[in-house]
C-alpha positions in Angstrom: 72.3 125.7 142.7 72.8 129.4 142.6 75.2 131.6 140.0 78.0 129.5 139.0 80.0 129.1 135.6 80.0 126.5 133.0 82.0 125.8 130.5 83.2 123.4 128.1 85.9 122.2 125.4 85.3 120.2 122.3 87.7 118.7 119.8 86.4 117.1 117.1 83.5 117.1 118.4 84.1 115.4 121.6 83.6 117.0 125.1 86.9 116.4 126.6 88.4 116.8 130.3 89.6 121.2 130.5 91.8 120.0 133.1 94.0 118.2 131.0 94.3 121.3 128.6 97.2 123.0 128.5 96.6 126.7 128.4 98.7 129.8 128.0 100.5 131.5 130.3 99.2 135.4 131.6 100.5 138.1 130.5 103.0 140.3 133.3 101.9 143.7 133.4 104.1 146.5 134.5 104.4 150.4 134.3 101.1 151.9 133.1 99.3 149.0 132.2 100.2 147.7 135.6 98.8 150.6 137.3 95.6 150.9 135.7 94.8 147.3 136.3 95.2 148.4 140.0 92.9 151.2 139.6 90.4 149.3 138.2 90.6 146.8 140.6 90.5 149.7 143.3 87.3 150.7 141.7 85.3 147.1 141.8 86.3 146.5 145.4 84.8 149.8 146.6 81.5 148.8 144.8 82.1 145.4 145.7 82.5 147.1 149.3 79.3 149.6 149.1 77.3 146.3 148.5 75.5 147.7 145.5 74.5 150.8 147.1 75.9 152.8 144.4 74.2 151.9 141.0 75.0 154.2 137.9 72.3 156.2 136.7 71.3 153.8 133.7 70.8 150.4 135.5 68.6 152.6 138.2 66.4 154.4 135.7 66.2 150.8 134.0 65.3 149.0 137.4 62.5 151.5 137.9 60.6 151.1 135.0 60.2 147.3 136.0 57.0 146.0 137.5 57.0 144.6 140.6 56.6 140.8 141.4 53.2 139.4 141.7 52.8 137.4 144.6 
């Protein structure tokens, strides 16, 4: 079915509906902490952009010591 998420609640040791949970609310940011969420959202919708061109150096070295798929 391709990537997805799944998750679930208990209580007391029931699976129970998450839609009827009441969660808390977010949290307002503002001043710095505002403008660092921005940055770092600037940052993952440039790599999001690039398409995964740009991979840092650790996940590439990693990548190339994998063997190639037998087919």
């Amino acid at each position: 079915t391709g990537p997805h998420l799944h998750y679930e609640i208990w209580r007391n040791g029931q699976r129970i509906n998450p839609a009827g949970i009441k969660t808390q609310e977010g949290t307002v940011l503002a001043g710095a902490d505002l403008a660092a969420f921005r940055a770092e959202k600037a940052r993952i919708d440039r790599v999001i952009a690039a398409g995964g061109q740009r991979r840092p150096a650790a996940v590439q070295q990693a990548a190339n010591g994998l063997r190639p798929a037998e087919g």
